[in-house]
C-alpha positions in Angstrom: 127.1 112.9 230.7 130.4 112.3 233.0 129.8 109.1 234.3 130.2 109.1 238.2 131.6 106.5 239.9 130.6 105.5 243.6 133.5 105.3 246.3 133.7 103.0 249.4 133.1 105.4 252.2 136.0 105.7 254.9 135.6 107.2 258.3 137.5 110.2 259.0 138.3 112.5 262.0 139.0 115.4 259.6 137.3 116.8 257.0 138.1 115.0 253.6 137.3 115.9 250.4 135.2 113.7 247.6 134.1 113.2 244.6 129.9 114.7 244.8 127.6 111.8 243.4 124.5 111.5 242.9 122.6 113.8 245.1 119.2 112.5 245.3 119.3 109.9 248.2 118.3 111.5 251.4 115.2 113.3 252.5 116.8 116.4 253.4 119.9 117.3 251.0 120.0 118.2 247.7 122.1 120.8 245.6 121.8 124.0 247.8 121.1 126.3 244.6 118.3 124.5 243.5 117.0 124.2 247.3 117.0 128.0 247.8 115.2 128.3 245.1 112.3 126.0 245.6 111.9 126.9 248.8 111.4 130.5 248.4 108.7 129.2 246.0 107.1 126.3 248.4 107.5 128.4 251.7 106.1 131.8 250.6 106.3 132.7 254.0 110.4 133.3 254.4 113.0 133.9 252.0 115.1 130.4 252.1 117.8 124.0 254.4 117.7 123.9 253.6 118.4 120.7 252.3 115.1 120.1 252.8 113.8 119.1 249.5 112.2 116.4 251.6 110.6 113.4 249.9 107.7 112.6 251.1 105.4 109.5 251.7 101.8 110.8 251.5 99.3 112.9 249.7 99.1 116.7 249.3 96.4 117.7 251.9 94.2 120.8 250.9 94.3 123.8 253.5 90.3 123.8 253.0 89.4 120.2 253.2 86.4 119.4 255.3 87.0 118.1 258.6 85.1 115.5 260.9 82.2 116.8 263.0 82.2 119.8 261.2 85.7 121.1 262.7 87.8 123.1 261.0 91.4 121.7 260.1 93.1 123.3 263.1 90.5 122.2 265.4 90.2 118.4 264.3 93.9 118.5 263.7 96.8 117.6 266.1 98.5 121.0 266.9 101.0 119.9 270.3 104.3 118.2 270.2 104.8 114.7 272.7 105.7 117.2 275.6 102.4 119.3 275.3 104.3 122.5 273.4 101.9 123.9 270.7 103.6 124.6 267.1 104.7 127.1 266.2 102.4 127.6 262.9 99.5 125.7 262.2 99.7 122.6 260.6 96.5 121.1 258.1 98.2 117.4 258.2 96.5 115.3 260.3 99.5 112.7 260.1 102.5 115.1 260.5 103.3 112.6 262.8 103.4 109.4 261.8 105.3 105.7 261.5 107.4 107.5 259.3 108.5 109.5 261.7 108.4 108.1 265.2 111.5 106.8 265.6 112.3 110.0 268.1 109.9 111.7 270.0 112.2 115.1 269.5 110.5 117.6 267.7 112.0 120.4 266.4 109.9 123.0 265.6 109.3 123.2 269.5 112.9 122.7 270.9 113.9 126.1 271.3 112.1 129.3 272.6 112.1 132.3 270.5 114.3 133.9 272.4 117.0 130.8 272.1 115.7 131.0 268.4 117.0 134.8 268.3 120.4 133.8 269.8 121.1 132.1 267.3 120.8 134.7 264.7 117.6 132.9 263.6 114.3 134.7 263.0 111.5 133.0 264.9 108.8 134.5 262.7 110.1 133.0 260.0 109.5 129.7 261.1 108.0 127.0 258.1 106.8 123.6 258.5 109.0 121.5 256.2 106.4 118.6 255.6 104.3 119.4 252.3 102.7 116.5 252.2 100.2 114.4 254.7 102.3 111.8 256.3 105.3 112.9 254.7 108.9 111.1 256.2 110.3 114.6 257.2 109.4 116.4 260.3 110.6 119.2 261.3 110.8 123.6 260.4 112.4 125.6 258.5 114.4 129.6 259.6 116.0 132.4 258.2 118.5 134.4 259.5 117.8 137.2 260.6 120.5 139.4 259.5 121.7 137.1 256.7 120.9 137.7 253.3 119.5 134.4 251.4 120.6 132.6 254.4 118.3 129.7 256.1 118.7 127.1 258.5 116.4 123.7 258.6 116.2 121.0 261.1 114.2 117.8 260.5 113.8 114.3 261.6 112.6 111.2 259.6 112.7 107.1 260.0 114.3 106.7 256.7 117.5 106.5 255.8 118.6 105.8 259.5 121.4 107.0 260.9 123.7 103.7 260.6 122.6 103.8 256.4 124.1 107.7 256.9 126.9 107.1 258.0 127.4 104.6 255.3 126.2 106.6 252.7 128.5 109.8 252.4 130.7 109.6 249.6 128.3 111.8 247.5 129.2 114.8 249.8 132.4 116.9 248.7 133.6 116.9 252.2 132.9 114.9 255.5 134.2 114.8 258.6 133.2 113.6 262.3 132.8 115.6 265.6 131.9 114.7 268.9 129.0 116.8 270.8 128.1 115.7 274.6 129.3 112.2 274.0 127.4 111.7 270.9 128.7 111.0 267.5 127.9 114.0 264.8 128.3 113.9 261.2 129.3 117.0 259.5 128.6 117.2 255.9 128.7 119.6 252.7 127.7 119.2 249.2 129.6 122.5 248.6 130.4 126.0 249.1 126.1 126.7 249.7 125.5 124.8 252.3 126.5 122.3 255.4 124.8 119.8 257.3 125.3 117.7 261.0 123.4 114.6 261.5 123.0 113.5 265.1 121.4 110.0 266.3 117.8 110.8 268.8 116.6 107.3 269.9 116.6 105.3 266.4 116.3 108.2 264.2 118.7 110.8 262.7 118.0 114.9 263.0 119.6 116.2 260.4 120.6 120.2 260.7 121.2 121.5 257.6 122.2 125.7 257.1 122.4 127.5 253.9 123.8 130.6 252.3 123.7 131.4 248.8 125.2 134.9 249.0 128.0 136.6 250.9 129.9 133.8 251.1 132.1 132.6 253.8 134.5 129.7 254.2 133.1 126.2 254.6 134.1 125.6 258.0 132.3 129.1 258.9 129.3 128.0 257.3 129.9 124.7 259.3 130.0 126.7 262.9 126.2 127.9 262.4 125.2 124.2 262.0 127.0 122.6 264.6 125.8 125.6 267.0 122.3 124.8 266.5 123.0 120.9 267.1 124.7 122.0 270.0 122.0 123.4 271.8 119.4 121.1 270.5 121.0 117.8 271.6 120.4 118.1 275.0 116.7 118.4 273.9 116.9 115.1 272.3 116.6 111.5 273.8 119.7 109.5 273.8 120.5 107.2 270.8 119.2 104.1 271.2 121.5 100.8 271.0 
């Protein structure tokens, strides 16, 4: 096996290209090929980012299990985001939300309406809770394009790594650069040719946005322009960063 060695990061305005490391660290990325396929497996309900090959911090929770007072899971469970907005599917975790997770009260599964969801070239029908585990570190959903073959887009929050570890931690990707969106700093990241991610800072956690595309294949900085889109009309959804 070629050994790998691990570079001191360097910020950059432009995108720069890297040597990929390991790519097993964060919740959301891994390789985009083996993603794809997993989560057509795991999320039987769409077709494809995601970097979301989440890790999670919890125990699988049966659909069936019993609930208190004799309730069934979607009664006894928490269904509405922090603003009242109902999910878009039906979750069985009764700790989707949790300390590992409540470092923003953003959610993202409720930020944008269907239609806004359409606009995007999203399908809202699509829609996939990324958490597969009860009080997993990942919150968030999952989307395929609608007119995109094996084409997906994810966007998920967690506690852990924060956003100040991110930025830190990005020599692993094979290119990097920074933008600028309302003020606030984004990270714009790729592991390759499949797939591209921005992370953005909402009050002391990162939401990372991660799109992928494993056929017809377009230039990275395309791919890059459906990612950045969708932060750009999420972020004024989110709360500011905090200090």
């Amino acid at each position: 096996m070629q050994k790998r060695v691990l570079l001191r990061p360097r910020p950059s305005a432009t995108p720069t290209t890297r040597r990929p490391l390991t790519l097993d660290r964060s919740d959301f990325a891994r390789r985009p090929d083996r993603i794809f396929r997993t989560l057509t497996i795991v999320y039987a309900a769409i077709a494809a980012f995601a970097a979301t090959g989440c890790a999670v911090d919890g125990e699988p929770r049966s659909a069936t299990t019993a609930s208190p007072l004799g309730k069934t899971p979607s009664e006894a469970v928490r269904q509405n985001d922090d603003s009242g907005k109902r999910l878009p599917f039906t979750t069985t975790f009764p700790d989707r939300w949790s300390r590992n997770n409540d470092g923003t009260k953003y959610e993202p599964c409720t930020a944008l309406t269907d239609a806004e969801l359409a606009d995007t070239g999203l399908d809202p029908h699509s829609v996939s809770d990324i958490a597969l585990a009860n009080r997993q570190t990942v919150r968030g959903c999952l989307w395929q394009y609608a007119s995109l073959r094996n084409s997906s887009l994810s966007q998920g929050t967690g506690n852990a790594p924060t956003f100040e570890e991110r930025i830190t931690d990005r020599d692993w990707y094979k290119t990097s650069w920074d933008i600028r969106i309302d003020g606030r700093l984004v990270m714009v990241d790729s592991t390759g040719r499949y797939d591209c991610s921005t992370t953005v800072k909402s009050g002391d956690a990162p939401v990372v946005t991660i799109v992928m595309r494993t056929a017809d294949l377009i230039p990275l900085t395309e791919l890059c322009k459906y990612a950045i889109d969708f932060t750009r009309r999420t972020i004024p959804k989110m709360e500011p960063p905090a200090p």
